[in-house]
C-alpha positions in Angstrom: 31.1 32.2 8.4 28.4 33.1 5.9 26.9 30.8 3.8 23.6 30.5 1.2 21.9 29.3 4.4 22.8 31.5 6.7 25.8 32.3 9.2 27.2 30.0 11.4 29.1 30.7 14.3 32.1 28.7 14.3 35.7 28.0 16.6 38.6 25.6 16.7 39.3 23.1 19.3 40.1 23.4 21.8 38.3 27.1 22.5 40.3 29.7 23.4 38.9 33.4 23.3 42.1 34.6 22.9 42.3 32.9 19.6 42.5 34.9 16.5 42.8 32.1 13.8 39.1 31.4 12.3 37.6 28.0 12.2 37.1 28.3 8.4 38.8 30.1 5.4 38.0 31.2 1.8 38.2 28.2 0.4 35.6 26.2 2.7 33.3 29.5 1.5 34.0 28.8 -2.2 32.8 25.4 -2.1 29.4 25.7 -0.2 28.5 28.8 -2.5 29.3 26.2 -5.7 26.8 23.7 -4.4 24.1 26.5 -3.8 24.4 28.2 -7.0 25.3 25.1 -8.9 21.6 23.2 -7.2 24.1 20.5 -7.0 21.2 17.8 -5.5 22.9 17.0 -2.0 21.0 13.4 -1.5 22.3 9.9 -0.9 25.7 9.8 0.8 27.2 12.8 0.9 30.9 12.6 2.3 33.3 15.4 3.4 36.8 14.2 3.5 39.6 16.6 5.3 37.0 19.3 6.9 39.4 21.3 8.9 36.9 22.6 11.9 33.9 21.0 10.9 32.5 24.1 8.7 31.7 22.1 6.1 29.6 19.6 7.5 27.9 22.1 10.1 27.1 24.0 7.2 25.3 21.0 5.2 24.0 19.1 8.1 20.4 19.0 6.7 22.0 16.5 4.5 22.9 14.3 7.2 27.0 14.0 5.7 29.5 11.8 6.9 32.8 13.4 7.7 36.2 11.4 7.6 38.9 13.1 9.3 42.6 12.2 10.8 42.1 14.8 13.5 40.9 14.4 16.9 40.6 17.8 17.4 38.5 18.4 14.3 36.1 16.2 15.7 36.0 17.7 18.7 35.5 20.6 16.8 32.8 19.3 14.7 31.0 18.4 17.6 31.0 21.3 19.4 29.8 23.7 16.2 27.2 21.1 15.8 26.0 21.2 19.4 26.4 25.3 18.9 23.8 25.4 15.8 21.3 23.0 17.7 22.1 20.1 15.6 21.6 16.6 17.0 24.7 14.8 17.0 23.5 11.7 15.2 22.9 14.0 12.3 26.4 14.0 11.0 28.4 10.8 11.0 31.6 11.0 12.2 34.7 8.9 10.7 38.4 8.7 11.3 40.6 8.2 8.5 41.2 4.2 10.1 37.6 3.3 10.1 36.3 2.1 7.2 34.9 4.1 4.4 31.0 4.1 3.4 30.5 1.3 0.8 28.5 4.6 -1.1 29.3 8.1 -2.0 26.9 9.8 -4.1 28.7 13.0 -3.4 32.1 13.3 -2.4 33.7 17.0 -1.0 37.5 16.8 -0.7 39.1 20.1 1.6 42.8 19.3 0.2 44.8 18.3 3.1 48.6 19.6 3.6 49.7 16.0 2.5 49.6 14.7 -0.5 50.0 11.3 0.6 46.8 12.0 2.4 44.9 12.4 0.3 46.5 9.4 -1.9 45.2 7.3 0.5 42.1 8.3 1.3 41.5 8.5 -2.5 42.1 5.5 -2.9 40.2 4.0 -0.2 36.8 6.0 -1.2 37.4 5.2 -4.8 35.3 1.6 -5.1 32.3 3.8 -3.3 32.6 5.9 -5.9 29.4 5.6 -8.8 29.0 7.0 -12.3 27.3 10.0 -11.8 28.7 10.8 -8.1 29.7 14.6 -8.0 33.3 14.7 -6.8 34.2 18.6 -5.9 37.6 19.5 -4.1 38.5 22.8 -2.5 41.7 24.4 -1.3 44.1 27.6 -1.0 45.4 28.5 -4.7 49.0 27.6 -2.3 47.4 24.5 -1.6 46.6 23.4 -5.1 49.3 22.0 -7.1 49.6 20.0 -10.4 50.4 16.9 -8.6 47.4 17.5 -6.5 45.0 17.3 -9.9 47.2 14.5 -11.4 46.2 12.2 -8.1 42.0 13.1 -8.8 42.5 12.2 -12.2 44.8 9.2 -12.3 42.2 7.4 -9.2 38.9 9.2 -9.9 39.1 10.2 -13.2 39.1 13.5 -15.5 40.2 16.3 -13.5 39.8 20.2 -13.8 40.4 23.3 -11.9 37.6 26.8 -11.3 39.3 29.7 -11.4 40.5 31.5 -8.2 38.4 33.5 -6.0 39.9 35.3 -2.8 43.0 32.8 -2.9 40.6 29.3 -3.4 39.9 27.1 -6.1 37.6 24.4 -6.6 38.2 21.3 -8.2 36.1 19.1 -10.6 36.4 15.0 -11.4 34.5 13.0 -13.5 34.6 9.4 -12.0 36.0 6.7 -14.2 34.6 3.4 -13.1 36.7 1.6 -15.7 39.9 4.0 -14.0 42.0 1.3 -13.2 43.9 1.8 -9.8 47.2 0.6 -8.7 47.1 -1.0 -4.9 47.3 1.6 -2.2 50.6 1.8 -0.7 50.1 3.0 2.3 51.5 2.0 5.3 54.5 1.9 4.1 57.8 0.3 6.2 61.4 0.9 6.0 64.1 -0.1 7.7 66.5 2.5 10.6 69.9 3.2 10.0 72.8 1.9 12.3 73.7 4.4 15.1 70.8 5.8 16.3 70.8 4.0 19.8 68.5 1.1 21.1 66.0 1.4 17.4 69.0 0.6 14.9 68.4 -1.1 11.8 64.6 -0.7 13.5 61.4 -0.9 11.4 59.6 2.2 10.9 55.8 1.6 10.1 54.1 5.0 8.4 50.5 5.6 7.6 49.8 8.3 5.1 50.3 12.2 6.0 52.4 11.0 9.1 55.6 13.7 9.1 58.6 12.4 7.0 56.7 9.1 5.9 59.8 7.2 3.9 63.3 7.9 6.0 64.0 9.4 9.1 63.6 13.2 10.0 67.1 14.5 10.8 65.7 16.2 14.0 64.4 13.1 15.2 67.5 11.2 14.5 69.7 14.3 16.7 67.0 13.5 19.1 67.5 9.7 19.6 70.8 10.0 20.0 69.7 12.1 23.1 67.5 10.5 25.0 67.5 9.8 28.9 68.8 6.6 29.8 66.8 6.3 32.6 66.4 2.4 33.9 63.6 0.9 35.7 60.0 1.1 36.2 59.2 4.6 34.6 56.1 6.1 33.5 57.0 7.9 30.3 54.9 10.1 27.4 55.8 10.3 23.5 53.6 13.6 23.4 53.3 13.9 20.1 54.1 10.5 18.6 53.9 10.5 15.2 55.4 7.1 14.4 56.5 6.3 17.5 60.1 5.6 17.1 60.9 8.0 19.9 58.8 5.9 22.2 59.6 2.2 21.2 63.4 3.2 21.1 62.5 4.4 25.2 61.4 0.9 25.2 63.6 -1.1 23.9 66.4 0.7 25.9 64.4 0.4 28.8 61.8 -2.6 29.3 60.4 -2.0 32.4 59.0 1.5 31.0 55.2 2.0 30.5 55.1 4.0 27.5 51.7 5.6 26.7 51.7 7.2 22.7 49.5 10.6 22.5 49.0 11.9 19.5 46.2 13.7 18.0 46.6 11.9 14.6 44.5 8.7 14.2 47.0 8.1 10.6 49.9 8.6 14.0 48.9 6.6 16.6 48.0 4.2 13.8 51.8 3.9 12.7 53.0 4.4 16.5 51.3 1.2 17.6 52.6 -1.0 14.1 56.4 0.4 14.8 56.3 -0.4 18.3 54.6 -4.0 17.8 57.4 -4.5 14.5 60.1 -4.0 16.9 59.0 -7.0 19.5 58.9 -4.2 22.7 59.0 -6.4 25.1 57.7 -4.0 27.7 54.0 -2.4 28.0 52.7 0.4 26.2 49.3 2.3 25.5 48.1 4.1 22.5 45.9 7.0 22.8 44.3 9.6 20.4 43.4 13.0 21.9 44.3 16.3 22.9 47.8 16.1 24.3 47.8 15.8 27.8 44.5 15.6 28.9 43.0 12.4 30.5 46.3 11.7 32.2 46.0 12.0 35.5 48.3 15.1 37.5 51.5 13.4 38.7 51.2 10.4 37.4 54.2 10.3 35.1 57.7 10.5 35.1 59.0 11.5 32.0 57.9 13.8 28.4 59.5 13.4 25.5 58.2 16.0 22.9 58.7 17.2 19.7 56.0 19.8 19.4 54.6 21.0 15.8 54.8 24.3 15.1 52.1 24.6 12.2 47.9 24.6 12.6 47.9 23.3 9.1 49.4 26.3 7.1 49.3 28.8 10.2 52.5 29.3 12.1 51.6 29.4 15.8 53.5 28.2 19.4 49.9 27.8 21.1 50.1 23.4 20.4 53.4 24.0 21.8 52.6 25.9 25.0 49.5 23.8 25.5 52.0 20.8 25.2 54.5 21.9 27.7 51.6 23.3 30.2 49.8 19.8 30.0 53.0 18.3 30.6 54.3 20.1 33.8 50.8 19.1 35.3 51.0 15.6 34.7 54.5 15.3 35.7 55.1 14.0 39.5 57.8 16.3 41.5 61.3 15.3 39.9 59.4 14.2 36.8 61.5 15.6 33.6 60.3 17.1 30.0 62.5 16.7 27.1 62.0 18.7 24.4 63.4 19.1 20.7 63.2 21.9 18.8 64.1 23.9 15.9 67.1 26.3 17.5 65.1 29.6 16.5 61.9 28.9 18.1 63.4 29.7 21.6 61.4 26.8 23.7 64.0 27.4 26.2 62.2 30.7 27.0 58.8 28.9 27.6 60.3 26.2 29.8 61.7 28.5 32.1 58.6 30.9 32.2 56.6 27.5 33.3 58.9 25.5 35.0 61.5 28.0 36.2 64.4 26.0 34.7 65.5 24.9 31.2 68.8 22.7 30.4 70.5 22.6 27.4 71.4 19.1 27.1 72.9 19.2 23.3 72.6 21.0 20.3 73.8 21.8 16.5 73.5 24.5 14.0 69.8 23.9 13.8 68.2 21.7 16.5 68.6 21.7 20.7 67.4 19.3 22.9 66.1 21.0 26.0 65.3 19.3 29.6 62.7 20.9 32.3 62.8 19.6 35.7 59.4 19.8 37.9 60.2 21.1 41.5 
């Protein structure tokens, strides 16, 4: 990536040479050559919310910034770049969208995340460290950018405007407000399950902000808890992928004596996984973990995967989360041990399961979703 200081060498996590998706796009470009042309003065507390790879702050670490992120992978990322460019790693201060927020920002840079709810949230957690005179600048794909995007700046920051487009980006500009007054954040928000779903009926869903389908119940979820095993007994089993966790704490309600361990490399996921699964009164056990799928659980140690893999690297369509998944799965699955998958029908994950695990069984499926077992031999 070049920048006003230089080019940086930059890759995703976790690195793959094979991988042709770059660690930064036009818009993270736009914004760094705004602050160098601009002389925007980068001192005090300079804070980078929604850095997708950790360009942004590799690219101002003499500026020591902190960066707030929901993804494990991005700081892994970050890390990694920073350790590539020489940079200590107590330059840059690393925050996850649960820990809590500096009490200053004299500079805030906003790369719009895919969810508006987001970036509500975060918003409004950053807004009381917010000063008269801090620079607030946003950045994102012009397909990223929307009126509702510009409305949330202005109605908790203050007055909002847009640049105009360069190679697909735009930057945005606020004004803090400090008289702005702010209604009460929302998030989490809670609802309650529908009857017939199995063991989670009339359930309580917890949701932090950007977790998938925060206020009801996605319908391939819902086709897929009305297919879980019904294994009994003492079982190790994975939600890969957890997002809320009602796939998970409905294994565990059905079945008590299950050890349930939620992965999910969404702090804002694993967040609302462990507040559905303590609202529902499991009465079994259950760990909560944030990483990189798989990894960290030791080779045949479990018995059972239940996955509903993403599809999307923010607005890229790719099936390398997926295949990383299902790999990581088959290694930590003991002989016998079974994954589950659901899918959307045209993405064809029966192909993959067979190509790893030499099997895939169709165990039920409608016009648009099939849920697809894999046996380890």
């Amino acid at each position: 990536m070049t920048t006003p200081w230089g080019d940086l060498a930059l890759t995703r996590f976790p690195e793959d040479p094979r991988e042709r998706l770059r660690a930064w796009d036009a818009s993270d470009e736009y914004l760094l050559r705004h602050l160098a042309e601009q002389e925007i003065p980068l001192s005090g507390t300079v804070v980078v919310v929604g850095d997708r790879w950790g360009a942004l702050v590799t690219a101002l670490a003499a500026h020591r910034p902190t960066q707030i992120t929901d993804s494990y992978l991005t700081q892994e990322a970050t890390r990694a770049n920073l350790a590539r460019h020489g940079v200590e790693p107590c330059t840059v201060r690393l925050l996850t969208t649960q820990d809590a927020p500096p009490d200053r920002v004299d500079v805030l840079l906003v790369r719009v995340p895919k969810s508006l709810a987001l970036l509500e949230d975060q918003l409004l957690r950053l807004a009381p460290a917010v000063r008269e005179g801090t620079v607030v600048v946003g950045t994102g794909m012009v397909k990223e950018i929307h009126t509702s995007t510009l409305q949330l700046f202005e109605r908790i920051l203050g007055p909002t405007r847009t640049s105009l487009a360069e190679r697909k980006a735009r930057l945005i500009f606020c004004t803090p407000e400090l008289s702005q007054e702010r209604a009460a954040n929302p998030w989490p928000y809670a609802y309650t399950l529908p009857d017939g779903i199995g063991a989670v009926s009339q359930g309580t869903v917890v949701n932090h902000a950007g977790v998938f389908c925060a206020d009801r119940l996605d319908i391939g979820t819902r086709f897929f808890l009305g297919h879980l095993p019904d294994g009994k007994g003492a079982q190790r089993v994975v939600d890969l992928g957890c997002g809320n966790g009602i796939v998970g704490t409905a294994v565990g309600l059905a079945n008590p004596e299950a050890e349930v361990l939620f992965v999910d490399e969404s702090f804002q996921a694993v967040a609302s996984a462990e507040a559905t699964y303590r609202a529902n009164g499991v009465p079994g056990h259950a760990e909560f973990r944030v990483g990189d799928g798989m990894a960290g659980v030791p080779a045949g140690s479990v018995d059972l995967v239940l996955n509903n893999p993403p599809f999307h690297s923010h607005q890229a369509t790719t099936d390398a989360t997926a295949w990383r998944m299902f790999t990581g799965a088959k290694r930590a699955l003991r002989p016998g041990g079974e994954l589950w998958v659901i899918g959307n029908r045209h993405l064809g994950y029966h192909v993959k399961l067979r190509r790893l695990f030499g099997n895939s069984e169709l165990v039920a499926g409608d016009p648009k979703f099939v849920v697809l077992r894999a046996v380890k031999r």
